[in-house]
GUNUTI-926149 format. One line per field, with one value per atom (N, C-alpha, C): residue in one letter; chain; atom name; x negated, y negated, z. Coordinates in steps of 0.05 Angstrom, whole numbers, padded with zeros to 5 digits. Layout:
BEGIN
type: [A | ...]
mol: [A | ...]
atom: [CA | ...]
px: [X | ...]
py: [Y | ...]
pz: [Z | ...]
// end
This chain:
BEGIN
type: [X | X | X | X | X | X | X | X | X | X | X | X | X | X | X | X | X | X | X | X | X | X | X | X | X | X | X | X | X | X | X | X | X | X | X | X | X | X | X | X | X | X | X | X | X | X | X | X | X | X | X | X | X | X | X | X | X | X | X | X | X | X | X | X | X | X | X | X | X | X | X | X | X | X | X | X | X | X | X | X | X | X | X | X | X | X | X | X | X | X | X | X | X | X | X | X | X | X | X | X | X | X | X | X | X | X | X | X | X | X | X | X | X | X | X | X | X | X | X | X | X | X | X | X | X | X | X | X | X | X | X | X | X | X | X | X | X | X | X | X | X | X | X | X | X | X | X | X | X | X | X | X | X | X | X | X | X | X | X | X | X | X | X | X | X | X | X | X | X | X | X | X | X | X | X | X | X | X | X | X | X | X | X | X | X | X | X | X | X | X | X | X | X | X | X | X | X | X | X | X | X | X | X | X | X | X | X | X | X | X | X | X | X | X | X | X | X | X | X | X | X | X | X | X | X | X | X | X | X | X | X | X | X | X | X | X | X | X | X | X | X | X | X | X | X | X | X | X | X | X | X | X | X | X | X | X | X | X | X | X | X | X | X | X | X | X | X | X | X | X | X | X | X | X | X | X | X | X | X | X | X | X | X | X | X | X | X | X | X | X | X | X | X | X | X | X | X | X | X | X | X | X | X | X | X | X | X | X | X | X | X | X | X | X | X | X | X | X | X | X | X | X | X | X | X | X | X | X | X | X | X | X | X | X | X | X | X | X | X | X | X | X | X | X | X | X | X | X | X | X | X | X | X | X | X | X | X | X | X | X | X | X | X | X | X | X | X | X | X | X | X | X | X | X | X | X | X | X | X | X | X | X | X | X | X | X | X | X | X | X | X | X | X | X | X | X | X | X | X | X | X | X | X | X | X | X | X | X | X | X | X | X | X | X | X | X | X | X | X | X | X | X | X | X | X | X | X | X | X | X | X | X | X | X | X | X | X | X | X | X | X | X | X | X | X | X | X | X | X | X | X | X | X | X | X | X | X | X | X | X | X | X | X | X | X | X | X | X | X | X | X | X | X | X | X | X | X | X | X | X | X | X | X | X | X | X | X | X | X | X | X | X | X | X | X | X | X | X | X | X | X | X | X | X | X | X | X | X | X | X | X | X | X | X | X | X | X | X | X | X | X | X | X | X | X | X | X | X | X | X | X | X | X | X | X | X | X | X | X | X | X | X | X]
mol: [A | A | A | A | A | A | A | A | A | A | A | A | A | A | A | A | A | A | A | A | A | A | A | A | A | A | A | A | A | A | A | A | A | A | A | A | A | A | A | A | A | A | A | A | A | A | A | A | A | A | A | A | A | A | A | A | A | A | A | A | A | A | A | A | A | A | A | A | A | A | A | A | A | A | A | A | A | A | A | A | A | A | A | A | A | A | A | A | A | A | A | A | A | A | A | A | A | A | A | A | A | A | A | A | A | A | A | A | A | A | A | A | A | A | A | A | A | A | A | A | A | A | A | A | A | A | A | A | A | A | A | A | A | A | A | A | A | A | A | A | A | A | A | A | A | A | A | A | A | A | A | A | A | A | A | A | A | A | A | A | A | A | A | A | A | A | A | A | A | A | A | A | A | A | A | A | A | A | A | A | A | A | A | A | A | A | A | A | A | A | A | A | A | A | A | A | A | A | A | A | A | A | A | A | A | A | A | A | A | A | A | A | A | A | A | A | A | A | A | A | A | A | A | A | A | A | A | A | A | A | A | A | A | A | A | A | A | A | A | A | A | A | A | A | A | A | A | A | A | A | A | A | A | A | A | A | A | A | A | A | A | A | A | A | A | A | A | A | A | A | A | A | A | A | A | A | A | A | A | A | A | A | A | A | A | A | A | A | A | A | A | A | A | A | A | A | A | A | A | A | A | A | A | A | A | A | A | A | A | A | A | A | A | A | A | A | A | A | A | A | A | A | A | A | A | A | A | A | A | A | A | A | A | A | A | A | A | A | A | A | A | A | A | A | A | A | A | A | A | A | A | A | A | A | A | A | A | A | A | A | A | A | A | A | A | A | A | A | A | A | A | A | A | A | A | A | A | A | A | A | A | A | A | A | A | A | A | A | A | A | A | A | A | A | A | A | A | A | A | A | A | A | A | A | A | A | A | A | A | A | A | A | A | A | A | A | A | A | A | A | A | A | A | A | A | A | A | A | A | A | A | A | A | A | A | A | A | A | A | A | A | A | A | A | A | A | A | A | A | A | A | A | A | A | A | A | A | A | A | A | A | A | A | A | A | A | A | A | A | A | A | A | A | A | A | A | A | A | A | A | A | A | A | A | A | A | A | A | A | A | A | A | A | A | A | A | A | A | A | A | A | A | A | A | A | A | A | A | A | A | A | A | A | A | A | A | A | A | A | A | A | A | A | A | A | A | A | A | A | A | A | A | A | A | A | A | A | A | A | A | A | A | A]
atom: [N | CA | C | N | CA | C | N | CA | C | N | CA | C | N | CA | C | N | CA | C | N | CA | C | N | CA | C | N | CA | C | N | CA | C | N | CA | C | N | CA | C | N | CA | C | N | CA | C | N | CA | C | N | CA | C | N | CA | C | N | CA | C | N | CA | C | N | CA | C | N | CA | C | N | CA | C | N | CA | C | N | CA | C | N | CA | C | N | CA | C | N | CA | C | N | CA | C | N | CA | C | N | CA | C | N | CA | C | N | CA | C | N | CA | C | N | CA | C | N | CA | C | N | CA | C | N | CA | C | N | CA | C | N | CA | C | N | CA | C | N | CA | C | N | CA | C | N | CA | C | N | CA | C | N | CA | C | N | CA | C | N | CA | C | N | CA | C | N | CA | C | N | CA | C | N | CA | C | N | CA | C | N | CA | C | N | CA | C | N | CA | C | N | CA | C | N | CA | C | N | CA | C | N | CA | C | N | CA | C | N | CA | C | N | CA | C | N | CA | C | N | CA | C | N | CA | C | N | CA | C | N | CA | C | N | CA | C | N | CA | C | N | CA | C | N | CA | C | N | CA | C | N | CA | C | N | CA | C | N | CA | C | N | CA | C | N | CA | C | N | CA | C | N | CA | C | N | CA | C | N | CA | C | N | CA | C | N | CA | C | N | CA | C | N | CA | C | N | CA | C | N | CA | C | N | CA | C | N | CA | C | N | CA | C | N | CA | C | N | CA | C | N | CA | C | N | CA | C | N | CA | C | N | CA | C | N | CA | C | N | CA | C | N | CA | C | N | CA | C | N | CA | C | N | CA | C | N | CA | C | N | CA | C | N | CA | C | N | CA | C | N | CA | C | N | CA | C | N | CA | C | N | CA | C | N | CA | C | N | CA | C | N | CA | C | N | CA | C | N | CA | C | N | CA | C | N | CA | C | N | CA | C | N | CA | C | N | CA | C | N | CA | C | N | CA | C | N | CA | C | N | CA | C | N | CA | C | N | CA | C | N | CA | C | N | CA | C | N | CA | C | N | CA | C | N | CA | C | N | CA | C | N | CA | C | N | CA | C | N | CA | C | N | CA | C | N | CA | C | N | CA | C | N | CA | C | N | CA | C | N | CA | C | N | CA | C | N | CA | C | N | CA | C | N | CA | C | N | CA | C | N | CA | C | N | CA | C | N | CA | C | N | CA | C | N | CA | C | N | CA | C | N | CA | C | N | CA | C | N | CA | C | N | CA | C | N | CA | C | N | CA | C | N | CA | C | N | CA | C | N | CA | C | N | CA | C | N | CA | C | N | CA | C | N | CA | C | N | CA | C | N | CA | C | N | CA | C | N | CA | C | N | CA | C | N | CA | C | N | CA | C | N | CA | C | N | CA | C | N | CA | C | N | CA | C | N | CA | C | N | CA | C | N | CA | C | N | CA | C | N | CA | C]
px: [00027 | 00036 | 00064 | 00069 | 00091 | 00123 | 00121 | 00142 | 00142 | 00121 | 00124 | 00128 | 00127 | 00138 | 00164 | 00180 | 00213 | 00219 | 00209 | 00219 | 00219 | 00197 | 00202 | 00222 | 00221 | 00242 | 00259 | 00274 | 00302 | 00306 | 00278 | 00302 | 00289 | 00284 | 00292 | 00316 | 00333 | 00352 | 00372 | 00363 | 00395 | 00393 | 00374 | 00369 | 00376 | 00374 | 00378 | 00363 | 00382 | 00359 | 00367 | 00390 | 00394 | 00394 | 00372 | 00370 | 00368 | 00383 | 00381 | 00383 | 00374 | 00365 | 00386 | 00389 | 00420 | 00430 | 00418 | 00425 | 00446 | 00444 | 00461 | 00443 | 00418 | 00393 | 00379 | 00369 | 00354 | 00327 | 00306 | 00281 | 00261 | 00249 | 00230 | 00208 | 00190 | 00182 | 00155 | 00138 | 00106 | 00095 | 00078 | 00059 | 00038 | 00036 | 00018 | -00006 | 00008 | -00014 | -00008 | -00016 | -00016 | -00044 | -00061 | -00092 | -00082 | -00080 | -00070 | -00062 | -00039 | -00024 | -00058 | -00080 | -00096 | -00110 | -00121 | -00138 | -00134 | -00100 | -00091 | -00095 | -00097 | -00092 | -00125 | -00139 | -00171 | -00174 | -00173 | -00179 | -00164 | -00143 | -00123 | -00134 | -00144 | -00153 | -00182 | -00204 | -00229 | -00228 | -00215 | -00207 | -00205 | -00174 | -00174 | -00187 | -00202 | -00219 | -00238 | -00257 | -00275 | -00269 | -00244 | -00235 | -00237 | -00220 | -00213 | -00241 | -00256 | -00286 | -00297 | -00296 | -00320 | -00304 | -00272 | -00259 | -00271 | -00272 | -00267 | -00300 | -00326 | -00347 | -00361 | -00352 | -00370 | -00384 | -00371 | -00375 | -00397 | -00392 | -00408 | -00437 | -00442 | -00457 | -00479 | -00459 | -00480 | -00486 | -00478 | -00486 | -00513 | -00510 | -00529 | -00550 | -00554 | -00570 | -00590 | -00579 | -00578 | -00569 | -00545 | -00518 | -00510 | -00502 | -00481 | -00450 | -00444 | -00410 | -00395 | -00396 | -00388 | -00386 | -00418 | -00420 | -00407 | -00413 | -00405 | -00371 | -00364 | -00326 | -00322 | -00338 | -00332 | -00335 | -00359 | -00353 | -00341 | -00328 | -00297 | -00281 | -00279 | -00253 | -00263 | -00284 | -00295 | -00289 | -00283 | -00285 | -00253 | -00232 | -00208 | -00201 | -00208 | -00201 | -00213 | -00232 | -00232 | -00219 | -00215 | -00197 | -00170 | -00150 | -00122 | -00122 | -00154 | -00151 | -00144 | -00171 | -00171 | -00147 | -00130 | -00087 | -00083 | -00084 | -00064 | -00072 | -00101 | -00098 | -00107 | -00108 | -00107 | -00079 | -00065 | -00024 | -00032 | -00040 | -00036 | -00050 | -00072 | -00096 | -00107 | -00093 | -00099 | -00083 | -00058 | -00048 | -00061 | -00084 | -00094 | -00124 | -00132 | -00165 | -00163 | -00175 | -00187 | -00159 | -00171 | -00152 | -00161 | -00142 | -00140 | -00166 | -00174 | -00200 | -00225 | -00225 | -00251 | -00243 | -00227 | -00214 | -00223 | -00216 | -00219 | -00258 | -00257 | -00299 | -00311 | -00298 | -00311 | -00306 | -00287 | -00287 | -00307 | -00297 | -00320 | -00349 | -00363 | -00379 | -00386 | -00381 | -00377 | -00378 | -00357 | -00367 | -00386 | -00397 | -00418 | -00449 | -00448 | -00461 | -00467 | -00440 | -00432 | -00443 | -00445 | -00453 | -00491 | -00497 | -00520 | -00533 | -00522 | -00529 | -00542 | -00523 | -00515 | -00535 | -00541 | -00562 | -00591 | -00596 | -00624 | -00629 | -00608 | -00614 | -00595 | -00591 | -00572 | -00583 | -00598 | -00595 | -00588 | -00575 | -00559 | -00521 | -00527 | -00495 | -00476 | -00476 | -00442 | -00435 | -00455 | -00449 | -00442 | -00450 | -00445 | -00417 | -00411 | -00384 | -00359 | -00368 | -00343 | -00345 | -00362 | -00364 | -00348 | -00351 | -00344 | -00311 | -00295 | -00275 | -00256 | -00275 | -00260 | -00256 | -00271 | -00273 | -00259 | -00258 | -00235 | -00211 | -00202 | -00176 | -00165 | -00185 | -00176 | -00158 | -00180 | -00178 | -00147 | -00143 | -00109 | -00094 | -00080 | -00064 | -00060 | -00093 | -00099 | -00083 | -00091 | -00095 | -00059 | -00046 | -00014 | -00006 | -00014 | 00002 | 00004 | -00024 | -00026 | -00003 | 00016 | 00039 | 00054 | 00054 | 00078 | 00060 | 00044 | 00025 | 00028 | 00018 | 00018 | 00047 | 00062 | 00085 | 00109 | 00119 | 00142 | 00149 | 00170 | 00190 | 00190 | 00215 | 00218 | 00210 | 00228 | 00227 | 00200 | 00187 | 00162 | 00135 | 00137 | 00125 | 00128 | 00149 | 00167 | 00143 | 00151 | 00135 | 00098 | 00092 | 00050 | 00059 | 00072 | 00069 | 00057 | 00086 | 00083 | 00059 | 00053 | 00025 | 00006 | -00001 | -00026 | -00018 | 00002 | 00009 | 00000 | 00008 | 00003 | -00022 | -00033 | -00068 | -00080 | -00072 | -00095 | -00093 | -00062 | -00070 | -00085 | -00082 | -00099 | -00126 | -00139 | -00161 | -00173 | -00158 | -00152 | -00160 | -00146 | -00149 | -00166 | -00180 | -00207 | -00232 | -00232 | -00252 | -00269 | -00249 | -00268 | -00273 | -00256 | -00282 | -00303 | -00298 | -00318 | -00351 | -00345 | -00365 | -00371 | -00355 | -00376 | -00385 | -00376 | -00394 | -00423]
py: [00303 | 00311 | 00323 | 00338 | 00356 | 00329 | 00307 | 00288 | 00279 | 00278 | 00266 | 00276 | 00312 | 00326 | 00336 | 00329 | 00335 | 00302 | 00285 | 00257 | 00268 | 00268 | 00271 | 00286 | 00308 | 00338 | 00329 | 00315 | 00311 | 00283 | 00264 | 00245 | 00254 | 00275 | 00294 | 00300 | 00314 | 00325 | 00309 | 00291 | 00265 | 00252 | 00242 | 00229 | 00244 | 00271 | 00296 | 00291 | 00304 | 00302 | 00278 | 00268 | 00239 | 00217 | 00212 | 00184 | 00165 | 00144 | 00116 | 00097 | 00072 | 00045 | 00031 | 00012 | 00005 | -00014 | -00014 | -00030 | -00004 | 00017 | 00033 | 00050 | 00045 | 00055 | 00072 | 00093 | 00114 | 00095 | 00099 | 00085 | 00091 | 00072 | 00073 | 00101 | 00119 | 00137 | 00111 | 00139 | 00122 | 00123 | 00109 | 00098 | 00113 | 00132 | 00158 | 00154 | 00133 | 00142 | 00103 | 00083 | 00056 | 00051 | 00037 | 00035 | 00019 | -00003 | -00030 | -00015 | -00006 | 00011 | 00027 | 00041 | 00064 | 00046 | 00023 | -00005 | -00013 | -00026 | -00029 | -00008 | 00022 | 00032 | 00042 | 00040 | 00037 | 00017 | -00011 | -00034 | -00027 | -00027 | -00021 | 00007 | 00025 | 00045 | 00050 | 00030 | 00026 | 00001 | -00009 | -00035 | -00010 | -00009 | 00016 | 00038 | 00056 | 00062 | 00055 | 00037 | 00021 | 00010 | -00006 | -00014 | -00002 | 00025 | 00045 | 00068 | 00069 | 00077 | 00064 | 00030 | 00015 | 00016 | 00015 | 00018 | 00033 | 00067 | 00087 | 00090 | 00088 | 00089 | 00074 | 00050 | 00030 | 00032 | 00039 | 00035 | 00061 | 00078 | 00102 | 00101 | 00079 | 00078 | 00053 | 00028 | 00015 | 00037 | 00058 | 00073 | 00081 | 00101 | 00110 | 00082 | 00063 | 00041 | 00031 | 00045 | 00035 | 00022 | 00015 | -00007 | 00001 | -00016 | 00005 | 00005 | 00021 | 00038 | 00009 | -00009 | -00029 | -00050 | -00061 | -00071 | -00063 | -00036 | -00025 | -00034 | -00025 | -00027 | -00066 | -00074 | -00110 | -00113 | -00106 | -00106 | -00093 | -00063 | -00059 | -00085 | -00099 | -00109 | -00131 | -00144 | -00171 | -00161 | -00137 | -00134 | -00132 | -00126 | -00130 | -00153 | -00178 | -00196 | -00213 | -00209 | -00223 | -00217 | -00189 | -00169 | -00191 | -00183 | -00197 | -00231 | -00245 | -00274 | -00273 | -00261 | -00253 | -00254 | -00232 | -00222 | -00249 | -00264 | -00285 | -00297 | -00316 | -00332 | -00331 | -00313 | -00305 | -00307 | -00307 | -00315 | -00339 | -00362 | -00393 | -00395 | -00389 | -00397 | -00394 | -00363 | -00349 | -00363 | -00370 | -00398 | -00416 | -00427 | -00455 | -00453 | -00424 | -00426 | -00406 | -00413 | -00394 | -00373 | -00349 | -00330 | -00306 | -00292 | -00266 | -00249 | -00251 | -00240 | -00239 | -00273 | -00289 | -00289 | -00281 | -00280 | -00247 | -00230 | -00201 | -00195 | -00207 | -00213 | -00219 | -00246 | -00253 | -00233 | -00226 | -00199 | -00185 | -00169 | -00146 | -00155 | -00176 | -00181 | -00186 | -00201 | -00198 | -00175 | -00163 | -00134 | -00118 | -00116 | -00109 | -00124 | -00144 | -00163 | -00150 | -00151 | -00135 | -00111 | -00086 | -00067 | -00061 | -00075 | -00071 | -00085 | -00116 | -00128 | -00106 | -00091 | -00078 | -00055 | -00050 | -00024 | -00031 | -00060 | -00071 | -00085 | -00100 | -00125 | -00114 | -00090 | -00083 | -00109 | -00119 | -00137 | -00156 | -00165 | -00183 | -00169 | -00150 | -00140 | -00156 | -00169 | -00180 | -00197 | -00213 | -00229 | -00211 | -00179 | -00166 | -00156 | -00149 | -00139 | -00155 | -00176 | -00201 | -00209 | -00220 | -00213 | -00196 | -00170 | -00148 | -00146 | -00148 | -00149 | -00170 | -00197 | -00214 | -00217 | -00204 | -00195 | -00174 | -00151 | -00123 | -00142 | -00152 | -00168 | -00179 | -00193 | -00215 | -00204 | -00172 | -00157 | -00147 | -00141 | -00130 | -00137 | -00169 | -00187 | -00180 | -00195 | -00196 | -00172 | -00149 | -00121 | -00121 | -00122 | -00116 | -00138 | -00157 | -00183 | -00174 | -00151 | -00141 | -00140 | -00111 | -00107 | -00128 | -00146 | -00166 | -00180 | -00182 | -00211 | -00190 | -00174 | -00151 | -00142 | -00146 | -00126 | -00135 | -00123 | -00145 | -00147 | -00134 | -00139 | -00136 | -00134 | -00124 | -00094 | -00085 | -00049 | -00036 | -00047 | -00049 | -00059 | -00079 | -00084 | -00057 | -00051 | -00029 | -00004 | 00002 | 00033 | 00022 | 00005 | -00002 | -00003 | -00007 | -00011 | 00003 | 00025 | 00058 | 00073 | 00071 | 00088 | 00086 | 00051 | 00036 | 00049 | 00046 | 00064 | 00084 | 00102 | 00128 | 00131 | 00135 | 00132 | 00126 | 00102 | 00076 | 00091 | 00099 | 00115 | 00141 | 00160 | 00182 | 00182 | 00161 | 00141 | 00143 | 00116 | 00112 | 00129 | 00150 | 00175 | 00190 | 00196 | 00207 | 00194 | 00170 | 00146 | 00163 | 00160 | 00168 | 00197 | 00212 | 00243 | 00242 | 00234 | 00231 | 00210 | 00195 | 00176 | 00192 | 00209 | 00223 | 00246 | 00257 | 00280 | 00280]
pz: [00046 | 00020 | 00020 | 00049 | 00043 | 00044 | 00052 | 00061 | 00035 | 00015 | -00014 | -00029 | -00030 | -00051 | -00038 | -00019 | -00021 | -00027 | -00025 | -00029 | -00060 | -00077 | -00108 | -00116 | -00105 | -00112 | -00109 | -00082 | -00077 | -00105 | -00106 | -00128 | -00148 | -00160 | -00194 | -00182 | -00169 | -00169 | -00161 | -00155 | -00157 | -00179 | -00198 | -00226 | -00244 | -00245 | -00264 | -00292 | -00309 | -00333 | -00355 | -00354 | -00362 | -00352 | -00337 | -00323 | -00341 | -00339 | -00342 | -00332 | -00345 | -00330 | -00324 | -00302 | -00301 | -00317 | -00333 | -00361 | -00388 | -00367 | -00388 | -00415 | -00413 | -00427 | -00419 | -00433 | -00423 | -00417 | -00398 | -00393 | -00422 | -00423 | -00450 | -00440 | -00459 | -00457 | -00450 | -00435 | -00435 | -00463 | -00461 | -00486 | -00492 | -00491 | -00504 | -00516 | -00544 | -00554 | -00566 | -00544 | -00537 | -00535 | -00553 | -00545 | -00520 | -00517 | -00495 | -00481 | -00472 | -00446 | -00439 | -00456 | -00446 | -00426 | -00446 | -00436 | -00407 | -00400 | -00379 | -00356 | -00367 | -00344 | -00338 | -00354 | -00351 | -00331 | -00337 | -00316 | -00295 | -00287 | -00265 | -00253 | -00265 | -00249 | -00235 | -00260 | -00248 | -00219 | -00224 | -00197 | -00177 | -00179 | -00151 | -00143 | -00162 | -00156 | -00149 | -00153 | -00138 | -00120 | -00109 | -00086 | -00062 | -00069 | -00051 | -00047 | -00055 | -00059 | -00041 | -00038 | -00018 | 00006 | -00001 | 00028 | 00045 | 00038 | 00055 | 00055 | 00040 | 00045 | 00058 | 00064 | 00063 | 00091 | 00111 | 00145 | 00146 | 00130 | 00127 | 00122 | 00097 | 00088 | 00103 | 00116 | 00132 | 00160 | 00165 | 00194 | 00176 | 00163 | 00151 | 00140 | 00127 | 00128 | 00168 | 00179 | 00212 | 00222 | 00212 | 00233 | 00253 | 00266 | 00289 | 00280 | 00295 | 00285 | 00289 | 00313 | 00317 | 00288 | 00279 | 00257 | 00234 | 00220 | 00205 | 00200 | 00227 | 00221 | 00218 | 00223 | 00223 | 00198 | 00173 | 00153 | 00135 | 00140 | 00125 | 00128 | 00157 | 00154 | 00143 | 00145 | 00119 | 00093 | 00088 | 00065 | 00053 | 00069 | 00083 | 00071 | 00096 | 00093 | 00066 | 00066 | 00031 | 00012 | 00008 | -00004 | -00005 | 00008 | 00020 | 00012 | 00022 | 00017 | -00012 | -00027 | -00057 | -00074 | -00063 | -00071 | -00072 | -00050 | -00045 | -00059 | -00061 | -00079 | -00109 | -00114 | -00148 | -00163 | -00149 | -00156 | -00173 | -00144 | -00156 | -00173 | -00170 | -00184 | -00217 | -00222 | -00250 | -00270 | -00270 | -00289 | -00303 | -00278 | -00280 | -00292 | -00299 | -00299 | -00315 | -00344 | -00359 | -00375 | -00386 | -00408 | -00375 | -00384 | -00374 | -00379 | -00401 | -00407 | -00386 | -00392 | -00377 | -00349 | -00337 | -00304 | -00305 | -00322 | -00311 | -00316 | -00334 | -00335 | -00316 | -00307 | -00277 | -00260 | -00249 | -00228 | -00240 | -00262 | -00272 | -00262 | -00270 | -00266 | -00233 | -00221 | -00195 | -00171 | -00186 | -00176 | -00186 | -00200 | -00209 | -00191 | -00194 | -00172 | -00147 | -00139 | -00115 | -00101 | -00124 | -00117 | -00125 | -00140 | -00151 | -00124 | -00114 | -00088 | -00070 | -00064 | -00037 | -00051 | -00072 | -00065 | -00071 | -00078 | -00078 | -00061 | -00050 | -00025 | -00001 | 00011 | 00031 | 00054 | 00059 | 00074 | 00080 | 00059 | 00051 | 00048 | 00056 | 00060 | 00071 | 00085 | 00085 | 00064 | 00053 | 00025 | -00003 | 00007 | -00018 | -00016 | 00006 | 00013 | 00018 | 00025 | 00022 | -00013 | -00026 | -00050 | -00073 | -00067 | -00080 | -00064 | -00040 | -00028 | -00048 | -00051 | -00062 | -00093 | -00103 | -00135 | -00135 | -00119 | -00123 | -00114 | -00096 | -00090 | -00105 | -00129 | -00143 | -00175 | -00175 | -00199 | -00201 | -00177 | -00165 | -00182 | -00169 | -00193 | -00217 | -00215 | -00251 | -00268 | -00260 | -00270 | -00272 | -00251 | -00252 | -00269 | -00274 | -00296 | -00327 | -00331 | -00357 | -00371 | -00357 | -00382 | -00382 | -00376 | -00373 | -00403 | -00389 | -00423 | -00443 | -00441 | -00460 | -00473 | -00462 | -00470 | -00483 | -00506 | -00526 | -00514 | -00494 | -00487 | -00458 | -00438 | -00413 | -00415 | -00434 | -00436 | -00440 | -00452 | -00463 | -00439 | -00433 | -00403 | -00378 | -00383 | -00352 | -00372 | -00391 | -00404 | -00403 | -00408 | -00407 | -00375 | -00352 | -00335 | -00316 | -00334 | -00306 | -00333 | -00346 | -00356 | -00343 | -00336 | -00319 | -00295 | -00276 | -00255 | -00249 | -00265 | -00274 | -00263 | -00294 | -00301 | -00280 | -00267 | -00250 | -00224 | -00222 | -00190 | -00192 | -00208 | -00210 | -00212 | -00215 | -00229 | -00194 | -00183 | -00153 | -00130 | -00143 | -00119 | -00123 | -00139 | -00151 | -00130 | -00134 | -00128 | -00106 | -00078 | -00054 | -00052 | -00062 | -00062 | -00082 | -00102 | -00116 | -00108 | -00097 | -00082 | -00062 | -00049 | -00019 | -00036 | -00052 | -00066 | -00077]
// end
């Protein structure tokens, strides 16, 4: 924490209190009171939060099921690598298939799948966790393309962007204390 609050401090105090965009424009304010911008940073924050939730629990939770430590860490990283496959190919793919809607439904749903799987059928865990890896991976994309479809403009995209930011990481960072609590 302490290397990221002089990184912030030092750039407030080189930005000062008239920062602008290098377009010669002060940056658009956030979207306050944006139902859409709230929307975006809801999905974008329940993703990472749930993501970052099965990340850091998950090896925990198959020890406790009776895995071994060995197993356990093999499916974090299945969950990893589906995750990452997921990123990659949701780029090409989301163009060609369906509205934005019906793409963030399917994840939704999927993950949902995913976790309900894993607490009725844990024996079937690696199908739930590559599953749910590849439905949180896929949601990623999706979730950051929002302000762009969403947003009049550039300026307008950049302000729904950093709200979802915002929001979604605080959202984010919540996730895993809250799941071990």
């Amino acid at each position: 924490s302490v290397p990221l609050v002089i990184a912030a401090t030092v750039g407030l105090l080189l930005l000062g209190p008239d920062a602008t965009t290098t377009a010669g424009r002060r940056a658009a304010p956030l979207p306050w009171r944006d139902r859409i911008a709230w929307l975006m940073a809801a999905i974008f924050g329940l993703q990472s939060l749930i993501y970052w939730s099965v990340l850091f629990w998950i090896a925990a939770i198959l020890i406790d099921l009776g895995w071994s430590s060995a197993g356990a860490g093999a499916m974090a990283a299945a969950f990893q690598i589906a995750s990452f496959a997921a990123v990659v190919a949701t780029g090409p793919l989301a163009s060609r298939f369906g509205s934005r809607r019906s793409q963030l439904a399917a994840v939704a749903a999927a993950t949902t799948a995913a976790m309900l799987g894993m607490a009725l059928a844990p024996q079937l865990a690696f199908a739930w966790v590559v599953l749910s890896g590849a439905a949180l991976g896929a949601a990623f994309p999706l979730a950051l393309t929002l302000p762009v479809d969403f947003g009049v403009d550039a300026r307008d995209a950049g302000s729904k962007a950093s709200l979802m930011l915002l929001v979604g990481s605080l959202l984010a960072a919540a996730g895993p204390p809250i799941v071990g609590f």
